[in-house]
N, C-alpha and C positions, 0 to 999 in steps of 0.2 A: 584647376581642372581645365582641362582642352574643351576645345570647341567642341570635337569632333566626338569626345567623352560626354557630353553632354546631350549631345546631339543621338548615340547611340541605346545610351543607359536605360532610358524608359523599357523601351521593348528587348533588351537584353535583358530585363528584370524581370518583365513580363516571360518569356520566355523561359527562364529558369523556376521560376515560380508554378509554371503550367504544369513544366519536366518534372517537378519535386510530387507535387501533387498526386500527377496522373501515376507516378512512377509508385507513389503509398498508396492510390486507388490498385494498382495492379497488386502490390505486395499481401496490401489486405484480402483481395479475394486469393490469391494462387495461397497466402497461408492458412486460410479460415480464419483468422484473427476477429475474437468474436467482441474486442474495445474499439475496434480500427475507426466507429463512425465519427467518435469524439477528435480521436489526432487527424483525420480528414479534415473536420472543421476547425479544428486550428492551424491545420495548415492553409489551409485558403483565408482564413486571416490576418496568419503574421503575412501572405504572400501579399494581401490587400494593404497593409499597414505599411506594408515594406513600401509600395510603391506611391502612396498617400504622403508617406514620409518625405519621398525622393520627389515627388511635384512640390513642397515646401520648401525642401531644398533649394532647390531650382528658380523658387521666385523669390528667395533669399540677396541681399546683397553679397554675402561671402561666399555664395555658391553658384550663383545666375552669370549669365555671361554678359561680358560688357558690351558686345556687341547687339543689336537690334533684331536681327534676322538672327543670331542664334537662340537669343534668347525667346522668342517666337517661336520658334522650332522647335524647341526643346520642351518649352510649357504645351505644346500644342501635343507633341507626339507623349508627355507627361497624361495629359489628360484623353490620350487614345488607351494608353496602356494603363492606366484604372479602368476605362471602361471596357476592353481586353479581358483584362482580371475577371471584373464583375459578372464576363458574358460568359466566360470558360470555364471559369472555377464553381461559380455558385452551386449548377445544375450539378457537378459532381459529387461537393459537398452537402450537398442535402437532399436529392432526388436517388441518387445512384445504389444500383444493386448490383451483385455480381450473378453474372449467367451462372446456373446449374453445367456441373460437366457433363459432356455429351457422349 
């Protein structure tokens, strides 16, 4: 794995994770989908798991980078992007309603 792959993945993951999410928060209210609460909350966990994974990854010998400064950077922007996760998804996952149509 590159530096610079290491260096990016955290918040690429996070980022796709938000997209998948927000994008089944949207599907579920534009369809009425009246199960949609449950696959909401497993999507924000595999999304959480996913990136929980990828910071173990990371502080892995087979995964981590040999250099100093990457591998600081990468564990560091690793543990931005769980807490990313945690800030974006949660309130979705378990507070969130969908507006009445207007």
């Amino acid at each position: 794995m590159s530096a610079i792959l290491r260096i990016a993945l955290p918040l690429t993951l996070w980022l796709a994770g938000f997209s998948a999410v927000y994008g089944l928060h949207g599907l579920i209210c534009a369809g009425g989908w009246p199960g949609g609460r449950p696959a909401l909350i497993a999507a924000a966990l595999a999304a959480f798991a996913l990136q929980v994974a990828l910071f173990l990854g990371l502080r892995s010998r087979r995964f981590g980078a040999p250099s100093g400064f990457v591998r600081r950077t990468s564990l560091l922007l690793g543990i931005v992007a769980i807490l990313a996760t945690i800030w974006t998804l949660l309130p979705v996952a378990v507070t969130s309603t969908c507006l009445p149509p207007g």
